[in-house]
C-alpha positions, -999 to 999 in steps of 0.1 A, spaced: -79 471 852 -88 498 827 -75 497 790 -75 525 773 -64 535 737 -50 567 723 -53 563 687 -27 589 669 10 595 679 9 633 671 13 659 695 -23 655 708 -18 614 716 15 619 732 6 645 755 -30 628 764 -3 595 769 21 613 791 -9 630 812 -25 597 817 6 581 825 13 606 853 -24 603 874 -29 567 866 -8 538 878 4 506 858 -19 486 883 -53 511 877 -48 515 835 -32 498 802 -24 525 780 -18 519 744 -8 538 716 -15 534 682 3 548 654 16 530 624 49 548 625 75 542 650 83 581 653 67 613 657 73 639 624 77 674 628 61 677 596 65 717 598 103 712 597 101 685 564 107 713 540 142 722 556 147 683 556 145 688 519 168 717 512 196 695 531 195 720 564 184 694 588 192 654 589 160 631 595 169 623 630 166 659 639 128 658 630 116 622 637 115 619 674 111 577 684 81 571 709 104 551 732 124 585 738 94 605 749 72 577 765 93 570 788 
C-alpha cells in the first residue's frame, strides 16, 4: 500500500485530497492530511468576521464536512 501525505489543509490540499480520494481506493493508498488546524479559514471573508457581518462558523469549514 501507498502512503501518501498532503501537507496543508488550504484549498490546494483539499482538492489534491478529494481528487486522490476519487481515482485511488482505500486498499491501493493511505492518504493523510496535515494541517494543525481542525478547519479550513476563508481568510478573505475574516474582515467581515470582524465588523460582526458574519459568525465564525460561516467561515471555518471542519475537514470532516468536506473530506467525506
Amino acid at each position: 500500500m501507498k502512503k501518501i501525505a498532503v501537507i496543508g489543509g488550504g484549498f490546494g490540499g483539499v482538492e489534491a485530497v478529494q481528487r486522490l480520494s476519487r481515482y485511488l481506493s482505500t486498499t491501493d493508498a493511505d492518504i493523510t492530511l496535515y494541517e494543525k488546524d481542525d478547519a479550513q479559514t476563508f481568510r478573505t471573508e475574516l474582515h467581515k468576521f470582524a465588523c460582526e457581518m458574519l459568525s465564525l462558523n460561516a467561515i471555518k469549514i471542519h475537514y470532516e464536512k468536506v473530506l467525506i
